[in-house]
VMD Tcl script that draws the C-alpha trace (Angstrom):
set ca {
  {-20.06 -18.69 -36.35}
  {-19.53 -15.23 -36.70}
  {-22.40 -14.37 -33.87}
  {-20.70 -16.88 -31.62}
  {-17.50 -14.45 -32.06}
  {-19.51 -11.43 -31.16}
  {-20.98 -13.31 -28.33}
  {-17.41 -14.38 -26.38}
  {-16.22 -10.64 -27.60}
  {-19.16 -8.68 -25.71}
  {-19.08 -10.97 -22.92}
  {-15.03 -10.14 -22.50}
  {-15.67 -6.49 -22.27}
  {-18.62 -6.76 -20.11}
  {-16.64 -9.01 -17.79}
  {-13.44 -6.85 -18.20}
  {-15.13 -3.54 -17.37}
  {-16.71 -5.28 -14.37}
  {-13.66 -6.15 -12.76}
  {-11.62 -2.92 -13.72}
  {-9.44 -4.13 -16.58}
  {-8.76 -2.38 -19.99}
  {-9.05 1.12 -21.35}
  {-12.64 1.75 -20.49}
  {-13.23 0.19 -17.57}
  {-14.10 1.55 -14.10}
  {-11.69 3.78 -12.67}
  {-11.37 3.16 -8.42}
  {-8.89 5.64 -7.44}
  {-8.00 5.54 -3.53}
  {-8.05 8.94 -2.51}
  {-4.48 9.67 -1.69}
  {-4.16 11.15 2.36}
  {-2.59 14.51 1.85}
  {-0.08 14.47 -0.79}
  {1.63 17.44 0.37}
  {2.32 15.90 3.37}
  {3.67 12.57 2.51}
  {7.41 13.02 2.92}
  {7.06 14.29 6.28}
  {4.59 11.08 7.29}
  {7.58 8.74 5.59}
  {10.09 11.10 7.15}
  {7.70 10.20 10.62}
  {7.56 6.59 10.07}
  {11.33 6.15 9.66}
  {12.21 8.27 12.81}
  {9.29 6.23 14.96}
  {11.05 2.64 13.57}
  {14.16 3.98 14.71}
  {13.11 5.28 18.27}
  {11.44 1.68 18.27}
  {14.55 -0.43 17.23}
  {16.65 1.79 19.98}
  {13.89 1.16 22.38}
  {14.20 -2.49 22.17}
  {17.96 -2.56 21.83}
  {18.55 -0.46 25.01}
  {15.97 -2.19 27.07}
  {18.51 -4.52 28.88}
  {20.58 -1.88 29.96}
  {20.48 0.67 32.73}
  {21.29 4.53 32.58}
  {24.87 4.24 32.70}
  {25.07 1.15 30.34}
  {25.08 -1.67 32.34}
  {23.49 -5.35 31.52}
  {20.92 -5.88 34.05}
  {21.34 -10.06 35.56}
}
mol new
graphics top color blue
foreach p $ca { graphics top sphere $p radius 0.5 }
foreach p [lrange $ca 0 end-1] q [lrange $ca 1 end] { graphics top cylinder $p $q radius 0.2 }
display resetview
């Protein structure tokens, strides 16, 4: 019985290591796109949803702020 054990217990790490889980497994780090310059790409992708969202707010309106029929 106490092969059997052994068995299911090798077979869990093998399995586990395989698919990236536990302490010894296989470590897939994403490379991370210039860290140094993340806050200004956030600080980018906030201002270009915002010019967006104005974009499509003002589109029904004409320089001097007029609905267009």
């Amino acid at each position: 019985m106490l092969k059997h054990y052994y068995r299911l217990v090798y077979w869990k790490r093998r399995i586990g290591r395989a698919l990236g889980s536990g302490r010894r497994g296989p470590r897939r780090h994403r490379p991370r796109l210039a860290p140094h310059l993340q806050p200004f790409l956030v600080f980018g992708a906030l201002v270009a949803i915002a010019v967006a969202a104005s974009a499509l707010a003002g589109a029904g309106y004409d320089d001097f702020g007029w609905a267009r029929p």
